[in-house]
N, C-alpha and C positions, 0 to 999 in steps of 0.2 A: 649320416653314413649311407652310402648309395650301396645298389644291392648286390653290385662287388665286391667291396665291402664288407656289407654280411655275410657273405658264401665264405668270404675269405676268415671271416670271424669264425663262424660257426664251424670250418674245417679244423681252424688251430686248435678251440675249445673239444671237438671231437679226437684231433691227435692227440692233445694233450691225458684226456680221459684214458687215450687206446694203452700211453706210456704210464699212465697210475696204475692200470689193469696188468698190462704187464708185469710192471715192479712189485704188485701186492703177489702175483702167480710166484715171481723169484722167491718171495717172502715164505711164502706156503713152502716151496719144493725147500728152503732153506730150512723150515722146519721142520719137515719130512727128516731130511739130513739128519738131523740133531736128534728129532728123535732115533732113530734107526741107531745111531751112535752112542746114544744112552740104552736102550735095547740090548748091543752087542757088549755094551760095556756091561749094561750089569748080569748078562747071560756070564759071560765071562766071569764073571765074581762068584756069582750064585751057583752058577750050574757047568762051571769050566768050559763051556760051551759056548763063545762069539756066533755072532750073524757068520758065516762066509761071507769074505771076499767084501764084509763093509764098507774095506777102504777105496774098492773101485768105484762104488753107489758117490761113498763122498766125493769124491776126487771131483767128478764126472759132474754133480748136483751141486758143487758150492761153486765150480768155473761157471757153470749155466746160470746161477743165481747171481752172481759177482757181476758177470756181464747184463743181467737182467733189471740192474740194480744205475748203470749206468743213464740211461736217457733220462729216467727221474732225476737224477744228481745234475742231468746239465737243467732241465726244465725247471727244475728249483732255484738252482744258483748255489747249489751243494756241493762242489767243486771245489777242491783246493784253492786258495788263492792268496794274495798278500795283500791285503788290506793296508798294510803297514807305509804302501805307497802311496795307496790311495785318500790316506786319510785325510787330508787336506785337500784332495782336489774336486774341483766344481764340477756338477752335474754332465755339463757336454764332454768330458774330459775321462767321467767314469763309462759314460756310455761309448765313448769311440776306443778303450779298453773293453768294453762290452762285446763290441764290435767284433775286434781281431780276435779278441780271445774264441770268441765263437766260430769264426774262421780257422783258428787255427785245431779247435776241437773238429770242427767238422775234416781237416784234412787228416787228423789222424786216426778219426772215424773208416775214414774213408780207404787210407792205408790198412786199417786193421782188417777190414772188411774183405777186403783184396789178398791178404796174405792169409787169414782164415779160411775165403772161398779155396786157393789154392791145395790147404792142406785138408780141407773136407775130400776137395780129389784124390789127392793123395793116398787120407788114409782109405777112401772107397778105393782105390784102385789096387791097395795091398792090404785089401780086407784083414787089417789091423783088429784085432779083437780084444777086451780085457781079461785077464786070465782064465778067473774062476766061473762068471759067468754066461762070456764069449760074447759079450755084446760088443757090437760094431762103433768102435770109437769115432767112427765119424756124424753117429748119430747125436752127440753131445754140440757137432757143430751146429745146427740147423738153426737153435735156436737161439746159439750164439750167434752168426749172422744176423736174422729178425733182431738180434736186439741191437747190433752195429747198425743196421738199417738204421729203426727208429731212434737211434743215436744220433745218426746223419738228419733225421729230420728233425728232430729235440733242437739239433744245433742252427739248423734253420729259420726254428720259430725263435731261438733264442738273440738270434741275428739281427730276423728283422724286431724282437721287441730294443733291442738296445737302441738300431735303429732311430727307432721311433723314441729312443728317451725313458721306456719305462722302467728300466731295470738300475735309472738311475734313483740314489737312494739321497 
């Protein structure tokens, strides 16, 4: 492997790290969530006293998480899929489904990413807040975007590995 090659290696093996880091941060904020929601539940029990306003924290930290959860799922091959087709067919045949599928993720990566950018303006533009704690509903977007990003480039690396044959099984 020439030293193309390896920059081009060591960049994928570095995306791919940035997209685990990611996905373990969604994990964390995921259980932040849960806890916070076992909190307001059992305040509510015990003490008739819920967290305020829990359900906008949720709301707001399971969509972030959801989306954060995504570029891991294409870099693994955690995706939905039907196997049922594929069951019999031969290597070239799984990877040039490899292929498109990855293409077609990345386009709706790509669509998502665009219609999110748009309503992050949106809601900055009509300083949308959530009720109880008035946080700026567009700040849930940002890092939904970052994760559409590295969605788009998940879908990248996943392209060119089928490409190459390795995601054939």
């Amino acid at each position: 492997m020439g030293t193309e090659g390896t920059r081009m290696s060591l960049a994928a093996a570095a995306l791919r790290k940035i997209i685990e880091l990611w996905a373990l941060a969604g994990g964390l904020l995921l259980l932040a969530v849960v806890l916070l929601n076992a909190a307001s539940l059992t305040g509510n029990i015990f003490l008739n006293q819920p967290v305020p306003g829990d359900f906008e924290i949720v709301e707001m930290g399971v969509a972030v998480a959801v989306f954060a959860f995504l570029p891991y799922c294409q870099i693994t091959g955690a995706n939905v899929s039907a196997d049922i087709f594929t069951a019999r067919a031969g290597p070239r045949t799984i990877s040039a489904l490899s292929v498109i599928a990855s293409l077609v993720a990345f386009g709706f990566a790509a669509l998502l990413f665009w219609r999110m950018y748009l309503g992050l303006l949106d809601y900055r533009e009509y300083r949308e807040v959530t009720t109880i704690y008035q946080i700026p509903i567009w700040i849930a977007f940002v890092p939904i975007l970052m994760s559409l990003f590295l969605l788009s480039l998940g879908c990248v690396l996943t392209c060119i590995d089928a490409f190459k044959g390795k995601l054939a099984s």
